[in-house]
C-alpha positions, -999 to 999 in steps of 0.1 A, spaced: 0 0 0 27 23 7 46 20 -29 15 22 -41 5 59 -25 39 70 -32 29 58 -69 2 80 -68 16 112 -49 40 112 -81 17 108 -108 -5 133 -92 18 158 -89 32 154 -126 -5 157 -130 -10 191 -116 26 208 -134 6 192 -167 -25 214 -157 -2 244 -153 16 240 -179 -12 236 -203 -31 267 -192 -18 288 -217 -47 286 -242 -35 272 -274 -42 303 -297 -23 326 -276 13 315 -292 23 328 -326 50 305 -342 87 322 -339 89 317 -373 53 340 -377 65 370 -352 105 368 -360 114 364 -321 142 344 -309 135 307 -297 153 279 -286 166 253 -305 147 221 -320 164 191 -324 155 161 -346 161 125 -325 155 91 -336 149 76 -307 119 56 -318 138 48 -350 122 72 -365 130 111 -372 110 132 -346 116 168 -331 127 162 -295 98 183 -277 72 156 -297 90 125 -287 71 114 -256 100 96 -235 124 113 -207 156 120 -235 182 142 -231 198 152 -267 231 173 -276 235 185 -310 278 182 -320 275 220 -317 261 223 -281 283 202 -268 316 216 -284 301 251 -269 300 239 -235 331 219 -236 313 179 -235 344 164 -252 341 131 -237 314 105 -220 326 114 -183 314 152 -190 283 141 -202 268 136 -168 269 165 -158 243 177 -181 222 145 -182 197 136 -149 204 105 -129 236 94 -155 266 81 -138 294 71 -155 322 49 -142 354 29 -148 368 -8 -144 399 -23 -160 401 -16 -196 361 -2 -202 334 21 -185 306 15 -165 272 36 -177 242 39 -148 209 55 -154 188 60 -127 207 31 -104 205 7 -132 238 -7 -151 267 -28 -157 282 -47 -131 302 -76 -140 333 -78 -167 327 -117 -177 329 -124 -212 291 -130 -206 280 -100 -184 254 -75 -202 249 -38 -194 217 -23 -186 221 6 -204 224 -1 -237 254 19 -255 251 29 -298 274 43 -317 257 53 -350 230 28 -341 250 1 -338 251 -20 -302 290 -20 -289 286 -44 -258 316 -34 -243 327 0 -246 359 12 -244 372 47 -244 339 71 -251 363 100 -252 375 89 -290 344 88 -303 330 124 -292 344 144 -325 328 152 -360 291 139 -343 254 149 -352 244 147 -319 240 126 -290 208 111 -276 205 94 -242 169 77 -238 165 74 -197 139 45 -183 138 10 -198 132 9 -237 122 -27 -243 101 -22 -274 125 -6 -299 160 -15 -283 153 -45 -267 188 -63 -258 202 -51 -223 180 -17 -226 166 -20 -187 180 10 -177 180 30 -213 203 38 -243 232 59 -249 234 69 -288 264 86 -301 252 96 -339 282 108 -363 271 132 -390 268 115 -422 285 129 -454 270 158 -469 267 169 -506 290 195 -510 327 202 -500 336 212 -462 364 202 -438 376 213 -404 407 211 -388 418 219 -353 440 215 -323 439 214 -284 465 219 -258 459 219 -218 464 206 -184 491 183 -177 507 181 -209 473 171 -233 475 178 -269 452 170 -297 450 173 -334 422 167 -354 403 170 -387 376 166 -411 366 164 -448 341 157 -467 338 156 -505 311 154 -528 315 123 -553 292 134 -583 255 140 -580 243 111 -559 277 103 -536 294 118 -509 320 109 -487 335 124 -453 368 109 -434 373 122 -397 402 117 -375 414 126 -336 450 121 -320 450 130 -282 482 126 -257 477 135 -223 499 126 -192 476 120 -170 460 132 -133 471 99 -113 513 109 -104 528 77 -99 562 80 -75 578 49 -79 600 54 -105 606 19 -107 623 5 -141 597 1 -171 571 26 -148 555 61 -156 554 91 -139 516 96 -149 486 73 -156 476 88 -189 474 80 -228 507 79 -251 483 83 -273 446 79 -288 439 75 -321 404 70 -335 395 71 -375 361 73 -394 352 68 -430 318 73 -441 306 69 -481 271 77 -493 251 65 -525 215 75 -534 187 87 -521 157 74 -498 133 82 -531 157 54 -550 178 35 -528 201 49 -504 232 33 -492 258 47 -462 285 26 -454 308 33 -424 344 24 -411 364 30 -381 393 22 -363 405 30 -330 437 24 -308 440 40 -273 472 33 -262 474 38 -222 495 42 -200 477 17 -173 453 21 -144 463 29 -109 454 3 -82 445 34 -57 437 15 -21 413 31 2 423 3 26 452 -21 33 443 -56 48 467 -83 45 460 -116 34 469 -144 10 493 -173 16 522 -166 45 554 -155 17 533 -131 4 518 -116 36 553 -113 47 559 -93 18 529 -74 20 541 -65 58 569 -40 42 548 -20 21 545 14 30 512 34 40 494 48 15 499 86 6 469 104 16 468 121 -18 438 103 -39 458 115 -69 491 102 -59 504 65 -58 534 41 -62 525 12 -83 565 4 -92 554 -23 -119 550 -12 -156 513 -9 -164 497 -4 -197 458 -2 -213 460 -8 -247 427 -10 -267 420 -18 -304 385 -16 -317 372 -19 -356 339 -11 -366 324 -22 -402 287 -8 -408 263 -7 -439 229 9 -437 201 7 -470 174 24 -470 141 31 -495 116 49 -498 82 28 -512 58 53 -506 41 53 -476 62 33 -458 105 28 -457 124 0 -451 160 -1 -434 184 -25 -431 215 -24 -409 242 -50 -410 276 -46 -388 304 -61 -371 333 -54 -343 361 -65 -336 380 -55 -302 413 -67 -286 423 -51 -251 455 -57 -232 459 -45 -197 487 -48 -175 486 -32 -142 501 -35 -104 478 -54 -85 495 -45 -52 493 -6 -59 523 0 -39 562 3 -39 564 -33 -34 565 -59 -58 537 -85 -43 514 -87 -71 511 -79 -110 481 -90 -132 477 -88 -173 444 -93 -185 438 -100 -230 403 -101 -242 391 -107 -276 358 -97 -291 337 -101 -321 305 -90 -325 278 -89 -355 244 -78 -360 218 -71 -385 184 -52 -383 156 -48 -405 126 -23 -402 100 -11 -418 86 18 -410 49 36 -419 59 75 -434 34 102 -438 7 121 -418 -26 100 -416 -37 91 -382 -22 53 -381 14 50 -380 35 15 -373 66 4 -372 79 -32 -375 115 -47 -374 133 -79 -369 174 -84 -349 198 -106 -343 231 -103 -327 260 -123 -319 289 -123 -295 324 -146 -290 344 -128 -261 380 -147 -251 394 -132 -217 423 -138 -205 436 -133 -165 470 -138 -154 484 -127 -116 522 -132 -107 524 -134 -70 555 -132 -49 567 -134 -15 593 -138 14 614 -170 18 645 -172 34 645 -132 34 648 -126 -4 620 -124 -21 607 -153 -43 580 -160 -70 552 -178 -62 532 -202 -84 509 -180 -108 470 -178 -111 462 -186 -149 428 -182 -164 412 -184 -195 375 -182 -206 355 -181 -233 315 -169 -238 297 -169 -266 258 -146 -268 233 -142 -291 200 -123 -298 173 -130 -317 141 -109 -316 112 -95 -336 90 -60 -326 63 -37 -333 48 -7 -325 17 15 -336 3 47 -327 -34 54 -337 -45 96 -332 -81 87 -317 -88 128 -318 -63 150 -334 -49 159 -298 -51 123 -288 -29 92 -292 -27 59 -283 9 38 -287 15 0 -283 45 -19 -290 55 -57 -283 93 -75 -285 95 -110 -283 132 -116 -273 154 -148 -275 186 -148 -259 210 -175 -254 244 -180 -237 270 -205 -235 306 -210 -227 332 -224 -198 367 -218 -184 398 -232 -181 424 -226 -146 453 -235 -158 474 -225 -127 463 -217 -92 489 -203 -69 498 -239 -64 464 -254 -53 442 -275 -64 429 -263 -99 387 -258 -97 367 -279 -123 358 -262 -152 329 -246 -159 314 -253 -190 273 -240 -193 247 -229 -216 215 -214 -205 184 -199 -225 161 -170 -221 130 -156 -237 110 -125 -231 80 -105 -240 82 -66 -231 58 -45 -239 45 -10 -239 12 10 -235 15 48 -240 -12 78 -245 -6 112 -259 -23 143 -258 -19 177 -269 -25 201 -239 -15 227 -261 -2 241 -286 38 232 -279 23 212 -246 26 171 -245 12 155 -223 28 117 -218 24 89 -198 30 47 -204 36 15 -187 62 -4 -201 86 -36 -196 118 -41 -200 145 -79 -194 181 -80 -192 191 -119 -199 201 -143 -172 232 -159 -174 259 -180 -153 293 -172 -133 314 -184 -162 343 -172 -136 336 -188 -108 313 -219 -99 293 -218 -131 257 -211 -109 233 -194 -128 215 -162 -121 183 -147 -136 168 -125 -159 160 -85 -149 126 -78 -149 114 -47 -146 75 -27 -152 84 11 -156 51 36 -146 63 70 -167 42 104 -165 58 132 -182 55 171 -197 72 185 -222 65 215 -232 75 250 -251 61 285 -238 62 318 -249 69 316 -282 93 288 -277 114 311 -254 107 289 -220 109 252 -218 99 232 -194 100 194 -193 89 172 -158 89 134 -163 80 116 -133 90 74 -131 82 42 -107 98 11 -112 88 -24 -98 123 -40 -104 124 -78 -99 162 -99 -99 185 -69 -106 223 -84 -113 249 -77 -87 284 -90 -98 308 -88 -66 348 -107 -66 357 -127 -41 369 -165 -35 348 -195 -38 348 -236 -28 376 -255 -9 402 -241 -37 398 -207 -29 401 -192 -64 389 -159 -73 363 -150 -92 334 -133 -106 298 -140 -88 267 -121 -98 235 -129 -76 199 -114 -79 182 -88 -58 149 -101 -48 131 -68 -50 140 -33 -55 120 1 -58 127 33 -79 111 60 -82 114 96 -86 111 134 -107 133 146 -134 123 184 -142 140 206 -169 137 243 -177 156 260 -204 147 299 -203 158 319 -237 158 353 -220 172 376 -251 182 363 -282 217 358 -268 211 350 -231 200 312 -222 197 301 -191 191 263 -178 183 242 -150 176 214 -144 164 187 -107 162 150 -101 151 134 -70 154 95 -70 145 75 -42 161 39 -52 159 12 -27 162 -28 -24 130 -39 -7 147 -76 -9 183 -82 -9 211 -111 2 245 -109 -4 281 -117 10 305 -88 15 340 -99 5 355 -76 30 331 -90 54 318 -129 43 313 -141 78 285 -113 81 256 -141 78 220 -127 88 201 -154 98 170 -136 75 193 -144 44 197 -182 58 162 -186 61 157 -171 27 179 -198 13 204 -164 7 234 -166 30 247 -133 32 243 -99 50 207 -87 52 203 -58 24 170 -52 26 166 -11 27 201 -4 16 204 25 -12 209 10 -52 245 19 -62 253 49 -86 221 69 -80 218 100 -57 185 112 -41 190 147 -51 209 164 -85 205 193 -96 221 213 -124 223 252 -134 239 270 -159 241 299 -188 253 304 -224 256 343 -233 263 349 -269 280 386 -275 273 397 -314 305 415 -323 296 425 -355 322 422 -380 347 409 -357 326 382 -347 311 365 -319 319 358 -282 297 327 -264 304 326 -227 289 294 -208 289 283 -175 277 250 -158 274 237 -125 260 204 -113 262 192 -77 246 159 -66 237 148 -23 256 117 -11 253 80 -30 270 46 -28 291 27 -50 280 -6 -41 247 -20 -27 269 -33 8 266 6 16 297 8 36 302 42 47 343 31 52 344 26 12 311 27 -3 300 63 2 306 90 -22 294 126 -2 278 152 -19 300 175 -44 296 200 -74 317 205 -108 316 237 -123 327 242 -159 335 274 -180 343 280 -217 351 308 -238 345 308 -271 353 335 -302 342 331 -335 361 355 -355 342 369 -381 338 350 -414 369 336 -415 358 301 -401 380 305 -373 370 295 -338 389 299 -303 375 283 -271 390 282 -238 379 267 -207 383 251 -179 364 220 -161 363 213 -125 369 247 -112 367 234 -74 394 212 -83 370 186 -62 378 149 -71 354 117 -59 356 80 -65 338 67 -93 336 30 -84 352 5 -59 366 -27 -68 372 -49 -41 412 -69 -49 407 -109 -38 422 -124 -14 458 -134 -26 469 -98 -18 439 -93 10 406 -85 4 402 -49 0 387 -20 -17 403 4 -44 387 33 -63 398 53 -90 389 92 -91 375 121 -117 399 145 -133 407 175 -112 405 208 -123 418 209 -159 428 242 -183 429 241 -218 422 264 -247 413 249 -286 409 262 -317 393 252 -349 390 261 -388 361 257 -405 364 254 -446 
């Protein structure tokens, strides 16, 4: 009864902001374009895989055209969150973790999913890897918040993050520019595209980035680094175009990337010994930790080295009355880390992990075009996944007093996953203000795959692991529309959404189930004034059912680590998301933005590495052993964001223009992993502002921009990742940049 009343207190009150903000009468606005005011800007999404203006798209999205985000300095995934409610972005190993709204990626198996789907171009990379290299030459960015089930389908529970390039353009343009800043980062970068005849185009973009780094490392050990940075990104894109949607239009797309890092810190927010006696003995001489969060000693070379190819083709055609699209791709990635799994001065522990991926999928839609009153869309997918991983820790210890090397811990595993579904959706206009949507997926996953310990620190290997387990799902969605006003949606929908199941490929092989998840979404959006205010509220309740938690730690008499998700019973999440963008002259804009979330398990069990003899007898009888959960805060989400800021554009005639923007978001406490430890878990509240400066000078093409990002020079932990037991079992973090300078300029031709 309570979830239920607080169901109702929010859709009530999204209720009332939909009366108020439909009380403008509808003939009172004159189109911008009719009185030749300023307005704010429309952007075209395809969020429903289909192009609509944002403000008509009735989901909670947050879109950045390539422009908006070069003017207020979002030159990689990390910054994004700052703009976007209730995103959270993270970082383990060799990839990054994305969290909307509490919900995301856990685990790093070769069979772990996301729950936030990530796109680039439309295209689903399962493991991203370095964001940063793909933000240049881009249309614009569209993150889709609250499960999208229907349209996206596969790992979607939490939403979708769509990085769109733009596409080559009939005539001849280029751009080239370069960046220098804090701590010794330099980039160089360009564009051009080139008209091939009357029906072809093609456009070739490239980015090279150095940067030493924020982490200082002070070992100077042989073979080390004095920062934890990049020696260098590179990231390439080829694009060719044939056609048109009337005849047949065909895009085909390449890229190639190669981040070449220079590791990831080990950075311990605690120091317990443990493992077998030579190493403890070793462990017993290593320093304590400098209280710096951006210093460390880590005295064994590291490196990050990531290689990712990406092959797409897209047809499309027009038939009149309805277009069909069909998208076929494949990735490949390769990934070698190397890193000091000790994080000290003290050579106790070093681990290299190799993965291998290749992916492939293939979509086909068709789509209903036109304006009757009926309009459908229907589609088929399939995707496939092989992932190799690779783990390898050298351990060493005391004996004798000199130190010695100890028997290694060898791994090697391989997962294979594919998808297979079909969907549909419709949306019939019942009145010409009112509109009914309903869309089904019928989803078919499968998984399968084993490992292989070849070493074990000397013990007794563990059996292997080999497993295949099967999942199908129907989601659904039910959505109205109406037309308050003119410039005044009114939304609201009930919708599914299913992450697979899956097994611990890493560990014992036990299987764990599907996400489940029915998503309650009331929302506004609208534009005021003659476009010159916008306000958007979207108000959410989830019932969430098994949500995957992947800790590490040790299992069975051999003691081996490895991976082990489990499922929360139950979990609640609900909250508001309001957004007001004010266009106060034609070169003032002002924005703001709120979210409160209120995330919480209502039914969880699970063993704490750092603590697995903390057994609630609750959990026993549940058939659970672990630590009693049940109340405890979802990780990644905080109960109150809020963000402010201003763009003021400065007309300088013939000399130019001058665009001055300034953003600040600040966020109340959260937690990094559902155990809630205030000793490692908590992350307390903080804020980021960020500045830029940009001149456009004149008609030249040239444009200037300097700024600066964290001006607080604030730094918090963006995930903890708890080390196993054969160096002790604790908890290390890694940190956001601190406050960082840097001025760019570009040349438009």
């Amino acid at each position: 009864m309570v979830a239920k009343g607080k169901r109702a207190v929010l859709l009530v009150t999204t209720a009332l902001a939909a009366a108020a903000f439909g009380a403008a009468p509808a003939g009172a606005q004159d189109s911008p374009e009719e009185t030749g005011v300023y307005s704010l800007e429309e952007i075209v999404v395809t969020a429903q895989k289909r192009a609509t203006n944002l403000q008509d798209t009735p989901i909670a999205i947050s879109a950045f055209t390539g422009e908006t985000m070069e003017d207020r300095g979002i030159d990689d995934i990390s910054n994004l969150q700052s703009y976007v409610p209730n995103l959270h972005i993270g970082s383990e190993q060799d990839g990054f973790k994305i969290s909307l709204r509490g919900i995301g990626l856990q685990g790093t198996t070769s069979i772990n999913d996301s729950g936030v789907a990530f796109y680039i171009d439309n295209f689903y990379v399962s493991r991203p890897a370095g964001g940063a290299a793909v933000f240049y030459d881009i249309d614009r960015i569209e993150v889709l918040r609250g499960p999208q089930g229907t349209l996206y389908g596969r790992n979607a529970t939490g939403g979708v993050v769509n990085v769109i390039p733009k596409t080559p353009q009939h005539n001849f343009e280029g751009q080239v520019g370069a960046s220098y800043g804090s701590r010794n980062l330099w980039e160089v970068r360009g564009v051009l595209n080139v008209p091939v005849g009357d029906i072809a185009a093609a456009r070739v973009s490239a980015v090279y980035t150095e940067e030493d780094g924020y982490v200082k490392n002070l070992s100077g050990a042989p073979g080390t680094q004095d920062f934890f940075g990049t020696n260098g990104d590179l990231t390439l894109r080829g694009q060719f175009l044939l056609g048109s949607p009337e005849d047949v239009e065909v895009l085909v797309s390449g890229s190639h990337m190669k981040l070449k890092g220079s590791g990831v810190a080990m950075q311990f927010l605690e120091r317990n010994i443990g493992g077998p006696p030579p190493a403890q003995a070793l462990l017993a001489t290593v320093p304590a930790e400098d209280p710096d969060p951006l210093k460390t000693s880590n005295d064994a070379p590291s490196s990050n080295t990531t290689e990712m190819t990406m092959t797409s083709a897209r047809i499309t055609k027009d038939f009149g009355g309805a277009e069909a699209v069909v998208q076929l791709g494949g990735l490949w990635q390769n990934s070698d880390l190397r890193q000091d799994f000790d994080g000290s001065p003290v050579n106790v522990s070093r681990f290299r992990k190799t993965e291998e991926t290749e992916a492939f999928s293939a979509e086909a839609r068709l789509a209903s075009t036109g304006s009757g009153p009926f309009s459908w869309i229907v589609g088929g997918y399939y995707y496939t996944e092989d992932t190799y991983i690779k783990r390898v820790v050298n351990l060493f210890g005391l004996g004798g007093g000199n130190v010695i090397q100890l028997p290694n811990f060898d791994l090697d595993e391989w997962g294979k996953s594919s998808t297979r579904a079909v969907f549909g959706s419709a949306t019939y206009s019942l009145m010409p203000t009112f509109r009914v949507t309903a869309g089904g997926r019928y989803t078919k996953d499968k998984k399968s795959g084993t490992k292989r310990t070849n070493l074990n620190f000397g013990a007794p290997l563990p059996a292997d692991t080999p497993q295949d387990a099967g999942f199908s799902k129907f989601t659904w969605k039910a959505g109205l529309e109406w037309d308050a006003a003119r410039d005044v949606l009114v939304y609201a929908s009930i919708s599914s959404g299913y992450k697979a199941g899956g097994f611990n490929i890493s560990s014992d092989g036990s299987l764990y189930d599907p996400e489940k998840i029915i998503a309650y979404e009331f929302g506004v959006k609208s534009d005021l004034f003659d476009r010159r205010v916008r306000l958007n509220l979207d108000s959410f309740y989830y019932d969430y059912t098994d949500m995957q938690l992947t800790t590490l730690g040790t299992y069975g008499p051999t003691n081996a680590p490895g991976q082990f998700t489990v499922n929360a019973g139950k979990s609640r999440i609900y909250g508001l998301e309001l957004d007001g963008q004010f266009k106060v002259t034609s070169g003032l804009l002002l924005m703001a933005s709120y979210a409160y979330t209120n995330a919480k398990f209502t039914e969880l069990c699970n063993i704490d590495p750092r603590m697995p003899a903390n057994l609630d007898p609750v959990c026993t009888t549940r058939g659970q052993p672990g630590a009693l959960l049940d109340d405890n805060r979802v990780p990644y989400v905080a109960r109150h964001t809020f963000n402010i800021g201003a763009t003021y554009d400065v007309d300088l005639g013939s000399a130019g223009e001058l665009t001055l923007a300034v953003n600040h978001n600040r966020h109340s406490k959260f937690f990094l992993r559902e155990f809630n430890d205030p000793a490692v878990d908590i992350v307390g509240s903080n804020g980021k502002t960020d500045i830029t400066v940009t001149y456009k000078v004149g008609e030249t093409g040239l444009k200037v921009t300097g700024y600066v990002t964290n001006l607080e020079d604030d730094v918090e932990k963006t995930n903890i990742y708890i080390s196993p037991g054969f160096v002790g079992v604790n908890a290390t973090t890694a940190y956001t940049k601190p406050r960082t300078f840097g001025v760019r300029a570009d040349y438009r031709f």
